[in-house]
N, CA, C and O atoms as a GROMACS GRO file, in nm:
protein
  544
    1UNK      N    1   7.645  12.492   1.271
    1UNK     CA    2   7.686  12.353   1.257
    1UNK      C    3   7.759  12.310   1.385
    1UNK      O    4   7.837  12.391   1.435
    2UNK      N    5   7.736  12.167   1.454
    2UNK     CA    6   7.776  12.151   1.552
    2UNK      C    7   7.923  12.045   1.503
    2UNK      O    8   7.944  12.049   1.382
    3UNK      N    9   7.970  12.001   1.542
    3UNK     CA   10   8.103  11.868   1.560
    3UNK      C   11   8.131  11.797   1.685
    3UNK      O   12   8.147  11.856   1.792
    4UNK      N   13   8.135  11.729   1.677
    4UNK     CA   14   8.119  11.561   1.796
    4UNK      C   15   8.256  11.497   1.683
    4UNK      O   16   8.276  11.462   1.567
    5UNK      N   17   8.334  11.514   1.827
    5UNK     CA   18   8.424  11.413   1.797
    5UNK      C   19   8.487  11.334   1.869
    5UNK      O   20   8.547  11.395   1.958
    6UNK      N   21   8.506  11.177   1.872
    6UNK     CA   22   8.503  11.059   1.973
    6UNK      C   23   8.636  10.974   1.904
    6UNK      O   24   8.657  10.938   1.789
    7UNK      N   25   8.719  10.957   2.034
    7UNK     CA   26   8.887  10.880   1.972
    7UNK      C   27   8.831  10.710   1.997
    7UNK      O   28   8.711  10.724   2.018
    8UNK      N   29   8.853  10.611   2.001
    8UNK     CA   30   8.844  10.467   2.016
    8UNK      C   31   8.951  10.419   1.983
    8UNK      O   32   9.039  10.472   1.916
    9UNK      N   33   8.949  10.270   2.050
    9UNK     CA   34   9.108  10.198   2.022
    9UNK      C   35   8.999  10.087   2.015
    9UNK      O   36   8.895  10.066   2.077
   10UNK      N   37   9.058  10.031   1.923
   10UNK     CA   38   9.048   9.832   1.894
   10UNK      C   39   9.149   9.770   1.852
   10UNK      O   40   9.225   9.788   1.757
   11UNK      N   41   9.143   9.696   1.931
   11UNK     CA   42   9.245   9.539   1.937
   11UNK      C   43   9.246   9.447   1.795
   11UNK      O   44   9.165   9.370   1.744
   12UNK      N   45   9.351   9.485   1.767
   12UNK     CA   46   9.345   9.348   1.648
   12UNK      C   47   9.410   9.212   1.704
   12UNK      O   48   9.442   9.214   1.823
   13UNK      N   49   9.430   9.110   1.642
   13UNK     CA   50   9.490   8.987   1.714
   13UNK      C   51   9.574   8.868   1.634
   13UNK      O   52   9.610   8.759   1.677
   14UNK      N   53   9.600   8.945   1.461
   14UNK     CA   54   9.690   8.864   1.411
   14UNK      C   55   9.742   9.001   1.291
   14UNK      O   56   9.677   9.097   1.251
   15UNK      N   57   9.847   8.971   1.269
   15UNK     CA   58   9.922   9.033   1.190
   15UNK      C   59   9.776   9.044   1.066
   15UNK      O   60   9.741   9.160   1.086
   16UNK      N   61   9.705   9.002   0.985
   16UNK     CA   62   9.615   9.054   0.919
   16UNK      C   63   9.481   9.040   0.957
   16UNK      O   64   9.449   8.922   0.976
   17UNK      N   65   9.386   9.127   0.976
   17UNK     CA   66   9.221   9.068   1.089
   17UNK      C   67   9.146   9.194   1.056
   17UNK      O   68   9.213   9.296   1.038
   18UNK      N   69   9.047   9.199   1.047
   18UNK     CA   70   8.939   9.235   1.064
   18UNK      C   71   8.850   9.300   1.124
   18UNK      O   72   8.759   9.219   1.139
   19UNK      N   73   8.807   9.432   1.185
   19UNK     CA   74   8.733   9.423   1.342
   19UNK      C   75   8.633   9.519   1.230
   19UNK      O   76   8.650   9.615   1.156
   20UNK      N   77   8.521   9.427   1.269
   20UNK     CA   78   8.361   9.545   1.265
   20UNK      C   79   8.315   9.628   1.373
   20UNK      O   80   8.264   9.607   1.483
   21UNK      N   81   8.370   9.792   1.266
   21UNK     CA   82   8.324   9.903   1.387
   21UNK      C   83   8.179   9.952   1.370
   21UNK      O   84   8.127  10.029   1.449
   22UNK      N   85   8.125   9.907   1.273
   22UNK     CA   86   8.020   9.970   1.260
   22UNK      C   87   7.924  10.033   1.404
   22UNK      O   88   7.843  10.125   1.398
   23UNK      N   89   7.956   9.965   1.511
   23UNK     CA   90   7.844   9.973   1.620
   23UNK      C   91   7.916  10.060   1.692
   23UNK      O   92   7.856  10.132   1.773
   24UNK      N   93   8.061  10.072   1.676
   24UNK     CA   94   8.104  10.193   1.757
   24UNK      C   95   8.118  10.299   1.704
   24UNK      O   96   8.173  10.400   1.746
   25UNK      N   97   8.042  10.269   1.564
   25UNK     CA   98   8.058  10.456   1.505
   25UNK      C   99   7.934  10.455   1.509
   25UNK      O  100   7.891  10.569   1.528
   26UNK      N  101   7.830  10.356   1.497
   26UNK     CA  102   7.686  10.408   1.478
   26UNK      C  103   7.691  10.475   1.661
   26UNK      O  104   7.650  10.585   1.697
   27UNK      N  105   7.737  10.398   1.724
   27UNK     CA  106   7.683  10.464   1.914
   27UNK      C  107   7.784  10.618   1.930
   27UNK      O  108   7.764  10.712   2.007
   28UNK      N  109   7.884  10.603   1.839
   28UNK     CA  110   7.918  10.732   1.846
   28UNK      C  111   7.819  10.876   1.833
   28UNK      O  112   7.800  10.968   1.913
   29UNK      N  113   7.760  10.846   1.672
   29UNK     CA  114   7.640  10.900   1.631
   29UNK      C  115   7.571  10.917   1.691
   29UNK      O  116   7.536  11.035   1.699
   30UNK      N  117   7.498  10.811   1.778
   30UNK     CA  118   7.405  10.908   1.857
   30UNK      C  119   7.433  10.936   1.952
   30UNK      O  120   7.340  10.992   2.011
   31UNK      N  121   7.576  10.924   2.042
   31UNK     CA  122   7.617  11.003   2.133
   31UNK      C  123   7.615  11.176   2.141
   31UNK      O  124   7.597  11.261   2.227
   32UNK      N  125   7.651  11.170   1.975
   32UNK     CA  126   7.688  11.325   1.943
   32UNK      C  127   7.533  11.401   1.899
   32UNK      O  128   7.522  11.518   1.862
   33UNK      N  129   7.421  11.305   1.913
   33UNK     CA  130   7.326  11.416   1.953
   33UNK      C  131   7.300  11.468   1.764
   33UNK      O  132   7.196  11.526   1.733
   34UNK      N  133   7.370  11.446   1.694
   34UNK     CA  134   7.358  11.528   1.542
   34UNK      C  135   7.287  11.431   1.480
   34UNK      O  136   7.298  11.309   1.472
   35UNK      N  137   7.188  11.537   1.427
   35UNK     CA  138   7.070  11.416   1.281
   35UNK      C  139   7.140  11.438   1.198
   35UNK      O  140   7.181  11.332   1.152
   36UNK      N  141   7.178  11.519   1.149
   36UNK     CA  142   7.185  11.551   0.967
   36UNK      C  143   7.313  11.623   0.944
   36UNK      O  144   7.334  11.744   0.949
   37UNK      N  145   7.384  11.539   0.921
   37UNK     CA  146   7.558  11.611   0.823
   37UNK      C  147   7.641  11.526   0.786
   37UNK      O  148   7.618  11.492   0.670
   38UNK      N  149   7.716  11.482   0.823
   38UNK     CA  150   7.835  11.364   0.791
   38UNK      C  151   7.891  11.308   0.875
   38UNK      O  152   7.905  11.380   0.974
   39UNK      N  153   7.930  11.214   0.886
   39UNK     CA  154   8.029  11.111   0.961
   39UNK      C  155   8.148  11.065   0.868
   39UNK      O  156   8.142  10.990   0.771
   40UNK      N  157   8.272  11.138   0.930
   40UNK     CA  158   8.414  11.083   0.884
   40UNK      C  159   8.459  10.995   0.975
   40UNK      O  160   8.437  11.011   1.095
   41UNK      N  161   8.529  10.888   0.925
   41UNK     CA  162   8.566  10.770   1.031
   41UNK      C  163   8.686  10.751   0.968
   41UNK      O  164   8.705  10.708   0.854
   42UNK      N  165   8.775  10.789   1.058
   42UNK     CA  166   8.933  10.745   0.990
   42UNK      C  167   9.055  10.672   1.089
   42UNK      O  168   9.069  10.702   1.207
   43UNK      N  169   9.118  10.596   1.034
   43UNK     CA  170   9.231  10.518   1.067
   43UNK      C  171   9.353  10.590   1.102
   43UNK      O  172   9.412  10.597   0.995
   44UNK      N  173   9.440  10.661   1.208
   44UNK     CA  174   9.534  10.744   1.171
   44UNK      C  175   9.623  10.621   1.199
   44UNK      O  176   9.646  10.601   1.318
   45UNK      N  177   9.675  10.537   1.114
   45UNK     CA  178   9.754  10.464   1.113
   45UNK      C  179   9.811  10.437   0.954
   45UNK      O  180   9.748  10.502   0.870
   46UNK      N  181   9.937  10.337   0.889
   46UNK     CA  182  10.007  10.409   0.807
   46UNK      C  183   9.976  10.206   0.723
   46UNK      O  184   9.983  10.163   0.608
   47UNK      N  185   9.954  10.162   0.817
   47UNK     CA  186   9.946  10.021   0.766
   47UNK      C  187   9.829   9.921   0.811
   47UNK      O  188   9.826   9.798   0.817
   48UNK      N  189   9.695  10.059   0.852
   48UNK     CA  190   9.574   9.971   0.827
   48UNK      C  191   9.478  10.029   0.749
   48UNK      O  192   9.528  10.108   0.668
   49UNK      N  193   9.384  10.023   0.743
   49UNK     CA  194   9.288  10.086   0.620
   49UNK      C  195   9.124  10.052   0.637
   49UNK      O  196   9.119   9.944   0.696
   50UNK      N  197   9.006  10.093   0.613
   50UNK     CA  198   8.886  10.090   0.619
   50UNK      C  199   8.829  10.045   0.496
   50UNK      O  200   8.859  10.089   0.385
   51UNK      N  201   8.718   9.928   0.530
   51UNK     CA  202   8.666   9.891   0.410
   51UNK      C  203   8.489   9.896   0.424
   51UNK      O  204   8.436   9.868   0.531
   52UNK      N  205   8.416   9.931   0.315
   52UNK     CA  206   8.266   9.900   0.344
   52UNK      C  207   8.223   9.797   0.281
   52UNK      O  208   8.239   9.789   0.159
   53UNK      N  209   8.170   9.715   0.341
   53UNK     CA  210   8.119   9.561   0.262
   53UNK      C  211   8.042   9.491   0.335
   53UNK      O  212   8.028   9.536   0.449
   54UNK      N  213   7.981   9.384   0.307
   54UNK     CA  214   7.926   9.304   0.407
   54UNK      C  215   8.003   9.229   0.501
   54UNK      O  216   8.080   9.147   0.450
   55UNK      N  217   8.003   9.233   0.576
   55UNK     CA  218   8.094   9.145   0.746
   55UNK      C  219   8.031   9.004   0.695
   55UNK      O  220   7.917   8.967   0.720
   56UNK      N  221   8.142   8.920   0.608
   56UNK     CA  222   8.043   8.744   0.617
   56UNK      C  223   8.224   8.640   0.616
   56UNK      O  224   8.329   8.659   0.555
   57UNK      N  225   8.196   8.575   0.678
   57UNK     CA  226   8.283   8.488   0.717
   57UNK      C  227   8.382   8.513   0.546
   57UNK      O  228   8.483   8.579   0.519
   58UNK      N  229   8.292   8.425   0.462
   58UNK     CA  230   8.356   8.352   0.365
   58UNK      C  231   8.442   8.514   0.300
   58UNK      O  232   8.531   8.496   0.216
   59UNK      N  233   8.420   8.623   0.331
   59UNK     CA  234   8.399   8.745   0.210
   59UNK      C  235   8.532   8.789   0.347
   59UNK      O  236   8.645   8.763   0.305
   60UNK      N  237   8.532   8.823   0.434
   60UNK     CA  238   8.628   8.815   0.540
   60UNK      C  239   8.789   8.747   0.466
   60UNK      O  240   8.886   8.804   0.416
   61UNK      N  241   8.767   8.648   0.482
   61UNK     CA  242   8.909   8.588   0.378
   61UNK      C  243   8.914   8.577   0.255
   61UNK      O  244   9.010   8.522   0.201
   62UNK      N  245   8.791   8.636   0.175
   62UNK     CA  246   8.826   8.682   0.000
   62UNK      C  247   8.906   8.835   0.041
   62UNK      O  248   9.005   8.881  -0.015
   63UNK      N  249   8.841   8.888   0.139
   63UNK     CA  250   8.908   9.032   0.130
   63UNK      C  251   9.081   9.042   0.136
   63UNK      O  252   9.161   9.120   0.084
   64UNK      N  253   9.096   8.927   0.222
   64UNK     CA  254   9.249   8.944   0.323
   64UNK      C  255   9.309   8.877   0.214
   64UNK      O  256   9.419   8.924   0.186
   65UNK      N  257   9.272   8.779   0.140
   65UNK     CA  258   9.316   8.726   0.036
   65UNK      C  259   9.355   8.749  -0.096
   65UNK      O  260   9.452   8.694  -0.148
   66UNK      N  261   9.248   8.863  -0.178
   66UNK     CA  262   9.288   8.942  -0.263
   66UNK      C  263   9.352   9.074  -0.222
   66UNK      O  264   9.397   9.135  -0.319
   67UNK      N  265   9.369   9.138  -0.097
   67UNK     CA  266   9.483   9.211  -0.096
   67UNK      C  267   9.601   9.185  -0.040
   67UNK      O  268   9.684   9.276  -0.046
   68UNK      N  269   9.627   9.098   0.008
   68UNK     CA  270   9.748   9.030   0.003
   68UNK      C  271   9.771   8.986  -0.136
   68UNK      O  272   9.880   9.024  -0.178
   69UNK      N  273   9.703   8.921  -0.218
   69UNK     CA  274   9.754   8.891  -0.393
   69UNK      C  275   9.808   9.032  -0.447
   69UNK      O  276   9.916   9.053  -0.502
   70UNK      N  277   9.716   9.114  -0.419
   70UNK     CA  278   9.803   9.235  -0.490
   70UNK      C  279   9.856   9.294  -0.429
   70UNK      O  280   9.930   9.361  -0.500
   71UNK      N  281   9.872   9.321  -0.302
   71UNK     CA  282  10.012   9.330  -0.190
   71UNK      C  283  10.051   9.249  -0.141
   71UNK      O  284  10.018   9.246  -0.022
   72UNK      N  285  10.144   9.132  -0.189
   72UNK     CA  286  10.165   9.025  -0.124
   72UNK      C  287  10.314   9.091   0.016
   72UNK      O  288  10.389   9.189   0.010
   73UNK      N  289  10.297   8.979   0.124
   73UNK     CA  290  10.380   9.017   0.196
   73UNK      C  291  10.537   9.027   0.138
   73UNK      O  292  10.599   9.133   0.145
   74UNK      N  293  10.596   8.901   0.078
   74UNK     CA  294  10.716   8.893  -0.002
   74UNK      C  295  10.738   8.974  -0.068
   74UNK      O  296  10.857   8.989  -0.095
   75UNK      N  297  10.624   9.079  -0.139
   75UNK     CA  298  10.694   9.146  -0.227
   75UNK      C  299  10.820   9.215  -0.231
   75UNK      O  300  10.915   9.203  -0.153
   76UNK      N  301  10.810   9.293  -0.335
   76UNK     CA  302  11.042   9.317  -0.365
   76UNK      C  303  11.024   9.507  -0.321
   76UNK      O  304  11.064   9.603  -0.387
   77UNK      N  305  10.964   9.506  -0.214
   77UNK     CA  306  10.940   9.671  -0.143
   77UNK      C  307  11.078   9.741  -0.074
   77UNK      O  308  11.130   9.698   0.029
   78UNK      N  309  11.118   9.840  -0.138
   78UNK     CA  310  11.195   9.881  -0.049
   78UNK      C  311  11.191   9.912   0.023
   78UNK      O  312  11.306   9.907   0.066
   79UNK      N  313  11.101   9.973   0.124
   79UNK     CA  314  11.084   9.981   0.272
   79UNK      C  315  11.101   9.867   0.364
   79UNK      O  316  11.105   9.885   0.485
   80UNK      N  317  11.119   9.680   0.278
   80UNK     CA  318  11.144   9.621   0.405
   80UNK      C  319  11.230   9.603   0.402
   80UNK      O  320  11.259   9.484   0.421
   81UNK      N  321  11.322   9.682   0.380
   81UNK     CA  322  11.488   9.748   0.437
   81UNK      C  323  11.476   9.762   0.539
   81UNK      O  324  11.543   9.686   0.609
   82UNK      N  325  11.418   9.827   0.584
   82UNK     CA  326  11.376   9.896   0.710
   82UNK      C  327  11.283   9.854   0.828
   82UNK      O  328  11.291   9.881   0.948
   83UNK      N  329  11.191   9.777   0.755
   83UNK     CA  330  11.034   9.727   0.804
   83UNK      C  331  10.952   9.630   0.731
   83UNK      O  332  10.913   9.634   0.614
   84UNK      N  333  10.933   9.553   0.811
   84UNK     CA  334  10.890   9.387   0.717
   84UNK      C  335  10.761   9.464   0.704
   84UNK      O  336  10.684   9.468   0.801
   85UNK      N  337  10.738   9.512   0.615
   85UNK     CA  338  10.537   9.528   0.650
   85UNK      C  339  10.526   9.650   0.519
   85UNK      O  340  10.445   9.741   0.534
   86UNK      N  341  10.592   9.646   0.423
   86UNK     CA  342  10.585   9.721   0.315
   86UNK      C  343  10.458   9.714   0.227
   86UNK      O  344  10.425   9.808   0.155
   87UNK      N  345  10.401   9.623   0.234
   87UNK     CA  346  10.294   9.557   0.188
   87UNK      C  347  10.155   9.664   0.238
   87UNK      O  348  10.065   9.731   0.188
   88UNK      N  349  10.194   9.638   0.332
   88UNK     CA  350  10.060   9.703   0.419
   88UNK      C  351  10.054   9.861   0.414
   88UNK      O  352   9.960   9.937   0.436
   89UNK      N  353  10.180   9.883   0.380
   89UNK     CA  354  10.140  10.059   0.386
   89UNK      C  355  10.122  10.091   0.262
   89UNK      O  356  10.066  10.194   0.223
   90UNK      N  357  10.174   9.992   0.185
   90UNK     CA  358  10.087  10.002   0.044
   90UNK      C  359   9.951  10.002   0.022
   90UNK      O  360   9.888  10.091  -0.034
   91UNK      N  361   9.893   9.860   0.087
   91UNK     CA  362   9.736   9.821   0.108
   91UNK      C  363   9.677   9.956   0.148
   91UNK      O  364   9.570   9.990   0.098
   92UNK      N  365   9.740  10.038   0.237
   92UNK     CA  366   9.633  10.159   0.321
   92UNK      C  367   9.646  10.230   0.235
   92UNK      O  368   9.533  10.270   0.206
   93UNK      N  369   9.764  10.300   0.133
   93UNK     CA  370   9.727  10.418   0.064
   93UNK      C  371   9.667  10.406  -0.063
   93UNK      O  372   9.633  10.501  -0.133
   94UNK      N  373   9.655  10.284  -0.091
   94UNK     CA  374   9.563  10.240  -0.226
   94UNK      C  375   9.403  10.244  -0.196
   94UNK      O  376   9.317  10.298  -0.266
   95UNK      N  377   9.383  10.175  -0.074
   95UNK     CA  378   9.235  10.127  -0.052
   95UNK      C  379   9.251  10.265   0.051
   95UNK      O  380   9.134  10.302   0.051
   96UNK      N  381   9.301  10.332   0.110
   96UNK     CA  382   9.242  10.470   0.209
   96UNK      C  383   9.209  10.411   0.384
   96UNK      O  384   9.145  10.307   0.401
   97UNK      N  385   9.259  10.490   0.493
   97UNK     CA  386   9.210  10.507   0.584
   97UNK      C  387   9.101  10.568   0.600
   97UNK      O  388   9.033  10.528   0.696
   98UNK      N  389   9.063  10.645   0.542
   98UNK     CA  390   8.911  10.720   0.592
   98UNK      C  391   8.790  10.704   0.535
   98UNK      O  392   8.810  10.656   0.424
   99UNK      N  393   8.693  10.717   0.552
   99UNK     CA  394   8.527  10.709   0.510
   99UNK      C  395   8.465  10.827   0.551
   99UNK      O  396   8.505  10.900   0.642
  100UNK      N  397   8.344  10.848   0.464
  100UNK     CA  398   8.244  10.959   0.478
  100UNK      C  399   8.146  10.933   0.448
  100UNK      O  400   8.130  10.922   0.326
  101UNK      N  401   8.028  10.908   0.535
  101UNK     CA  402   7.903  10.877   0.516
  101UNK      C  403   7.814  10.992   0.535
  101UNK      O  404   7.856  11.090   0.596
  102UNK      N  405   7.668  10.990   0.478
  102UNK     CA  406   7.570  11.084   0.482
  102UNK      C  407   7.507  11.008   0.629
  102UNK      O  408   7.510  10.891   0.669
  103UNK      N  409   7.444  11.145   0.691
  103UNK     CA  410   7.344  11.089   0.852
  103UNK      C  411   7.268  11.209   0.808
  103UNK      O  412   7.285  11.329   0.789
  104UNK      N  413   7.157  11.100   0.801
  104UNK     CA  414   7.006  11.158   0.791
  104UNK      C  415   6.887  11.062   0.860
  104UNK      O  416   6.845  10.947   0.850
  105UNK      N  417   6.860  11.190   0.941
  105UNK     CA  418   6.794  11.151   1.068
  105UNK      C  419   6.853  11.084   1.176
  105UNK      O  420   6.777  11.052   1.268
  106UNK      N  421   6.900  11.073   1.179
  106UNK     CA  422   7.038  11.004   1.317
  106UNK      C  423   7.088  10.888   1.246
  106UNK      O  424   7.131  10.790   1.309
  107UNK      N  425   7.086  10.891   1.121
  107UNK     CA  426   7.088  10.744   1.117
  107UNK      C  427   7.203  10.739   0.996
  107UNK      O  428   7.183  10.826   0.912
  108UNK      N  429   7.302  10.666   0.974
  108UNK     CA  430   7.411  10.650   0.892
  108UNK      C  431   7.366  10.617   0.758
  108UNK      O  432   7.330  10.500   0.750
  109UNK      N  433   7.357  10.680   0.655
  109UNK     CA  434   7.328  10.593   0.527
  109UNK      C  435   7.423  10.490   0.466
  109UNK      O  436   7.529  10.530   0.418
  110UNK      N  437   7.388  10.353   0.464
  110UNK     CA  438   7.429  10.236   0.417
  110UNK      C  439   7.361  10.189   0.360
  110UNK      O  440   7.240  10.208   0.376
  111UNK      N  441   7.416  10.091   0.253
  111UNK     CA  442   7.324   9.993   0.271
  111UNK      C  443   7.272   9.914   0.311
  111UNK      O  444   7.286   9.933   0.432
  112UNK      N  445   7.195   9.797   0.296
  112UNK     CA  446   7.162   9.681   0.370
  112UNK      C  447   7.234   9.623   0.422
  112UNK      O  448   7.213   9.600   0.541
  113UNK      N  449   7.387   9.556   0.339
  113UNK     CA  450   7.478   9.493   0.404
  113UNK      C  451   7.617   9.564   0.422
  113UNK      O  452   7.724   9.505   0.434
  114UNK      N  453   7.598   9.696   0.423
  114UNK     CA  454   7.728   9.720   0.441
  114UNK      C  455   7.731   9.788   0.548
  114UNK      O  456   7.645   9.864   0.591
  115UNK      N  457   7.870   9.749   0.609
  115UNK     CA  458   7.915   9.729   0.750
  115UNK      C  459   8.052   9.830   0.732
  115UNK      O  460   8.110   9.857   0.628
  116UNK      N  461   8.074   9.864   0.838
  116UNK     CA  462   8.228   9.938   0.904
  116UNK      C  463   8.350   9.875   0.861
  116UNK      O  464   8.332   9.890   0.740
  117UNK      N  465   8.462   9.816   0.868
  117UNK     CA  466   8.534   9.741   0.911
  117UNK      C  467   8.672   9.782   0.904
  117UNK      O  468   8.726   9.801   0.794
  118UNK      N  469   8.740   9.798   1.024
  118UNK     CA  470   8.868   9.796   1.019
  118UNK      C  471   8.959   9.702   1.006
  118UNK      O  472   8.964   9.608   1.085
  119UNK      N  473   9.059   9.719   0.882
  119UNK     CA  474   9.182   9.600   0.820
  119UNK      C  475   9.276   9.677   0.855
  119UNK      O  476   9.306   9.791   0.819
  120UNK      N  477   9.349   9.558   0.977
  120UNK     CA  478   9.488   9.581   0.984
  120UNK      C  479   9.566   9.468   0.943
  120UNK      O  480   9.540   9.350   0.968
  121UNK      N  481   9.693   9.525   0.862
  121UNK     CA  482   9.738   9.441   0.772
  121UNK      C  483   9.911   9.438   0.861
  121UNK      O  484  10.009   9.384   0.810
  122UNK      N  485   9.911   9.505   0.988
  122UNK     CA  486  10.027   9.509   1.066
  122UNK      C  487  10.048   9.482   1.214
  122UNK      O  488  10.134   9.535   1.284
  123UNK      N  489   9.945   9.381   1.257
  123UNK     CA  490   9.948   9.401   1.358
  123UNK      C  491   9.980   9.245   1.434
  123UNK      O  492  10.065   9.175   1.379
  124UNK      N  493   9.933   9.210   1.516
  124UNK     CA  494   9.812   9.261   1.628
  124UNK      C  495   9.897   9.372   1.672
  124UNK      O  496  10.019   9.381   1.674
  125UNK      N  497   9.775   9.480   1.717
  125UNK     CA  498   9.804   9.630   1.785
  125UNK      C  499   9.649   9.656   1.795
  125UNK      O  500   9.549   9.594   1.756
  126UNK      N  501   9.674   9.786   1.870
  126UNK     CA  502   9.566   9.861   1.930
  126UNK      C  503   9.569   9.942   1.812
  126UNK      O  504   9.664   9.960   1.735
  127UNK      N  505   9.454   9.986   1.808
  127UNK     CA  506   9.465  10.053   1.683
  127UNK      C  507   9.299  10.202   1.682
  127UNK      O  508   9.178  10.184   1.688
  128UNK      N  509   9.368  10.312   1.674
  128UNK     CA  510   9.276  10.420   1.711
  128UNK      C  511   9.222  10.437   1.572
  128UNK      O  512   9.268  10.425   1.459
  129UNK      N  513   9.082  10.475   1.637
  129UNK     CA  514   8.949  10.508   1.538
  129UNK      C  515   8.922  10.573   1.574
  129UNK      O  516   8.877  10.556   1.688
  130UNK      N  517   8.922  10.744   1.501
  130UNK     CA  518   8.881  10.900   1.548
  130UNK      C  519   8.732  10.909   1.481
  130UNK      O  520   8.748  10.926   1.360
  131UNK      N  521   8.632  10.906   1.506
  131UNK     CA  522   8.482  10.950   1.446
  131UNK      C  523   8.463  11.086   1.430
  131UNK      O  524   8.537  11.163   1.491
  132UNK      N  525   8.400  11.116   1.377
  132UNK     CA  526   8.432  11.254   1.336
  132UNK      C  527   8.266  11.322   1.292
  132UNK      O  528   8.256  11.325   1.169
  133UNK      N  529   8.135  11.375   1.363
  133UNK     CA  530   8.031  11.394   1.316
  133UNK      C  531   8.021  11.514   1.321
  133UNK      O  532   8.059  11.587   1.412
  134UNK      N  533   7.942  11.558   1.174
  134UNK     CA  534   7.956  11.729   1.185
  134UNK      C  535   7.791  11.730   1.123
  134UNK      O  536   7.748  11.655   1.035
  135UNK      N  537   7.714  11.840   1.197
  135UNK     CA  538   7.586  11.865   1.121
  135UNK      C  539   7.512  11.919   1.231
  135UNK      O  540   7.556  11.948   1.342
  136UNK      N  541   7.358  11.933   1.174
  136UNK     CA  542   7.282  12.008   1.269
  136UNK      C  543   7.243  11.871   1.383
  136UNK      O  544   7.176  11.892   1.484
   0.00000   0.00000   0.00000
């Protein structure tokens, strides 16, 4: 079994946003040369999180919208004792930093519309994306 593994940074640009990685984990993939094993794609961050869905404008602000309803920023968190952004490190350990997809034949299994996407719910920041491909 071989492993290919590739660090990335993306820019977010408002305290809650969006970025579709899909194209930098699919070019990861075939950087690393592997048809067939898995792709882990994870967030090492504490207040953003990975989602799979379709990338569409309107579904973009249902997303940011229903998790802010159930993590609203105001909420009564004790961590923003400390740190206005209690919300968000909630959002990541409920919904998860990481993903694991099947690659068969070089190719990521998805579906039709589902896309990459990194949610940061703390930023704007740079924000690292470790890819992670293991297989023959």
């Amino acid at each position: 079994m071989r492993v290919y593994v590739k660090e990335h940074t993306v820019s977010t640009r408002s305290r809650e946003d969006i970025v579709n990685i899909t194209r930098l984990v699919e070019d990861t993939v075939r950087e690393s040369g592997i048809k067939n094993g898995l792709v882990l794609v994870y967030v090492p961050h504490a207040t953003a999180l990975l989602i799979v869905n379709e990338d569409e404008p309107g579904l973009r602000t249902d997303y940011l919208k229903k998790i802010l309803e159930i993590f609203p920023r105001d909420g009564d968190y004790l961590h923003n004792r400390i740190d206005d952004n209690g919300n968000a490190h909630l959002a990541s350990a409920f919904i998860g930093s990481s993903r694991v997809f099947p690659l068969v034949n070089g190719r990521i299994v998805r579906g039709t519309w589902q896309e990459i996407m990194l949610v940061d719910l703390d930023g704007p920041r740079t924000r690292r994306v470790v890819v992670e491909v293991m297989g023959e």
